[in-house]
C-alpha positions, -999 to +999 in steps of 0.1 A: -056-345-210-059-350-246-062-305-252-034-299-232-014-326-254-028-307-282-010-278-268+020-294-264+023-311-298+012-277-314+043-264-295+065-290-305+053-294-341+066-259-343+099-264-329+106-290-353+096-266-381+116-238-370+146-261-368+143-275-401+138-238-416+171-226-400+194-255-403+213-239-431+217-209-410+241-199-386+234-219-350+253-188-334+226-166-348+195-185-338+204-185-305+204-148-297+188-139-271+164-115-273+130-105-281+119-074-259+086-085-263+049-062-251+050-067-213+087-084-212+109-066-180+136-084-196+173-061-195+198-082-213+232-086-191+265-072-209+271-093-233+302-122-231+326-124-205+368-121-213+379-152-236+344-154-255+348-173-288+349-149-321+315-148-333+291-155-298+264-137-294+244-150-268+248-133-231+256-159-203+232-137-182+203-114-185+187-094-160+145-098-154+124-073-136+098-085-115+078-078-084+106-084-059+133-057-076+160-071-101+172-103-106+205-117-125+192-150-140+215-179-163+208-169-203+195-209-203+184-223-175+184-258-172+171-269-134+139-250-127+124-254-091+085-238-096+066-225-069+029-219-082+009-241-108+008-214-134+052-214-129+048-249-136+018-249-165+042-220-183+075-245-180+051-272-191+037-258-223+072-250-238+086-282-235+104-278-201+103-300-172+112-286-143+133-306-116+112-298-086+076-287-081+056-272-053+024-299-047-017-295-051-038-281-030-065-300-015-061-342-012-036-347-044+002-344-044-003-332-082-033-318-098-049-345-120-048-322-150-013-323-148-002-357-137+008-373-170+037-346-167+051-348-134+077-383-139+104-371-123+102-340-107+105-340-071+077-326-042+090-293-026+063-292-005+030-271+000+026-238-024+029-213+008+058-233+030+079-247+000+105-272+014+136-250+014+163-281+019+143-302-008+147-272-030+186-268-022+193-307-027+178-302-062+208-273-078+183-253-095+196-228-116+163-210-113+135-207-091+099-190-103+070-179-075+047-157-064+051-128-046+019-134-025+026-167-015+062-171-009+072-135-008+087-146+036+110-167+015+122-151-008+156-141+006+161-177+013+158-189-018+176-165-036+203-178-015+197-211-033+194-197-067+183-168-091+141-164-084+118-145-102+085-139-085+049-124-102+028-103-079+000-127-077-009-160-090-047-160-081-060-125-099-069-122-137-033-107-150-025-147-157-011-139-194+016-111-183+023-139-158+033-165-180+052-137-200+073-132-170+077-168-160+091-177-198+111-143-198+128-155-174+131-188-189+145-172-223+113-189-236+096-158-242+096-164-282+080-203-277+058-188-251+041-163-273+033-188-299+015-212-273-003-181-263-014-169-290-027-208-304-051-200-271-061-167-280-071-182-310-090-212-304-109-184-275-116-164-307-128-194-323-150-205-298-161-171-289-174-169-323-194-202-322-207-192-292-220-156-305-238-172-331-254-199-310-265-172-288-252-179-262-230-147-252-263-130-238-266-156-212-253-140-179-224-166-166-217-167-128-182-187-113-189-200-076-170-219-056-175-243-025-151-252+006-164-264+039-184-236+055-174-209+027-196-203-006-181-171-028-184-158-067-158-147-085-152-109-101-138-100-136-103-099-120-106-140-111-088-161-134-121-184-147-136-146-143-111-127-170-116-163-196-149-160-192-151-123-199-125-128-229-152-148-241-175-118-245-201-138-219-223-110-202-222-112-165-248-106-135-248-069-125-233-077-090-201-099-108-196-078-137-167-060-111-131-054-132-111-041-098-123-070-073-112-108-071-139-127-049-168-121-027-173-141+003-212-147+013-233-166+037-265-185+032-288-158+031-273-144+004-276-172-023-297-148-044-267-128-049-252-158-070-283-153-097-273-164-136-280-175-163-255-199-162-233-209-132-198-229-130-193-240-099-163-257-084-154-275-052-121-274-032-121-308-007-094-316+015-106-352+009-128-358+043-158-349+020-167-318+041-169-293+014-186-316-006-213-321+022-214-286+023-223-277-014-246-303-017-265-283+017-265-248-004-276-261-033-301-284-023-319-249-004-352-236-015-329-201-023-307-219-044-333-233-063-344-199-074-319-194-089-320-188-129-294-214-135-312-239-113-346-235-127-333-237-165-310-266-157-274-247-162-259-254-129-224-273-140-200-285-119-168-286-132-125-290-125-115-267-093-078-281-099-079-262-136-109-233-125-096-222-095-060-235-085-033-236-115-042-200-129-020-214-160-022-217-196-029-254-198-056-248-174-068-219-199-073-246-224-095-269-199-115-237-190-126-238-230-130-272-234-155-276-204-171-239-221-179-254-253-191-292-238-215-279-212-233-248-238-222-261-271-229-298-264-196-304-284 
């Protein structure tokens, strides 16, 4: 919990800054919408509508490209329904709290990482069937998913209200995700500055780690359900922070274009690190636990590099594997430096 405060407070340290900086300007002028930022799809509506005051600037809509055509969305949204844990990490990290909120997967209604923010926004119901009525009882003005897991609803709920949806939540392309989500938002400006406070404490540790020597370590990602073991690619989302990092990466991972690769028990070797993360999704009967515990307890297993040296860590599937999101990004570093920093 206490990074992804850090986040936050970084955030809203600079808010309160920016505020005090401008407070002798004109409050028209600082809320002009408008940054057409690196990777923003964002086509700013006409601006004002018949009777505007003298001296308005700011456009009561704006349009926002993304992967389901053109949406019309409000300039300032103030009810956002989010779909995907990386919608909701994005809303988070600005300062937003959105009204209603897909749930976890596995045996949580929220993901523990996030729990400390959820007072108050309702359960829509599970990330690929959200709960359309909840949804409608809740007047978003706004409504941010994913393509890949909601894309069968997606008339529906633009029925409800405005929704933006990204391509996929699950693959490595998690930053021009967040772009869109805050885009649509109008929080594109915050958003960029939590970003880059990220990119820089990756830098950071990046650096640390470089001179510890620990880059040339080869890092493996696995991850365990009942009956299903599988490492992740470069395209993964622990798979593109870990390769931001400058880690090296087994031959067989080291895979920009590919996401995951499924395998069965005879072909543990193909997990071989130097270092592996490994994660486990549980439904909460303990199955999945049961079966990791099987793999890694095998004589193949135990042949592994990582075993042998004593680098096997297990660590956070909610943050690894599930949220895709900038908070989760943070949590991904922190666990980084504890386990091969000792810090």
């Amino acid at each position: 919990m206490q990074k992804k405060s850090l986040l936050l407070l970084l955030f809203m340290a600079t808010m309160l800054f920016t505020v005090a900086c401008s407070s002798d300007s004109s409050g028209d002028a600082s809320n002009t919408t408008g940054s057409n930022s690196e990777g923003s799809n964002e086509v700013e509506a006409a601006e004002g509508e018949e009777g505007t005051e003298e001296g308005e600037t700011e456009a009561s809509e704006r349009v926002i490209q993304h992967a389901m055509g053109e949406t019309i969305v409000p300039a300032n949204p103030q009810r956002i329904v989010v779909l995907t844990g990386d919608a909701l990490e994005a809303v988070l990290s600005v300062g937003l709290t959105p009204v209603g909120s897909t749930q976890a997967m596995g045996d949580r209604i929220w993901y523990e990482h996030l729990e400390d923010y959820m007072d108050g926004v309702t359960n829509v119901g599970a990330m690929s069937t959200p709960d359309l009525e909840a949804i409608q009882l809740l007047e978003p003005d706004l409504i941010l998913g994913a393509k890949s897991r909601q894309e069968e609803s997606y008339d529906l709920l633009s029925e409800i209200a405005p929704t933006v949806f990204t391509e996929s939540h699950t693959l490595g392309q998690w930053k021009a995700d967040f772009r869109l989500y805050l885009d649509a938002a109008n929080k594109l400006d915050e958003g960029e500055e939590v970003l880059a406070a990220w990119e820089g404490r990756a830098a950071e540790l990046s650096q640390r780690l470089d001179d510890a020597g620990k880059l040339d370590l080869e890092v493996g990602i696995l991850r365990f359900t009942a009956g299903q073991g599988r490492f992740f690619y470069n395209m993964s989302y622990s798979g593109s922070i870990v390769k931001e990092l400058g880690f090296a990466r087994p031959a067989n991972h080291d895979v920009d274009d590919q996401w995951v690769e499924n395998i069965t028990q005879e072909r543990i070797p193909e997990f071989d690190a130097d270092v592996l993360f490994y994660f486990v999704l549980d439904s909460g009967d303990g199955q999945a636990v049961q079966f990791a515990d099987e793999w890694i307890e095998t004589q193949l297993f135990q042949e592994l590099r990582a075993a042998k040296e004593d680098r096997l860590y297990e660590v956070n599937d909610g943050y690894w594997n599930m949220t895709y999101g900038i908070l989760s990004a943070d949590y991904v570093l922190e666990d980084i430096e504890r386990h091969l920093l000792g810090e």
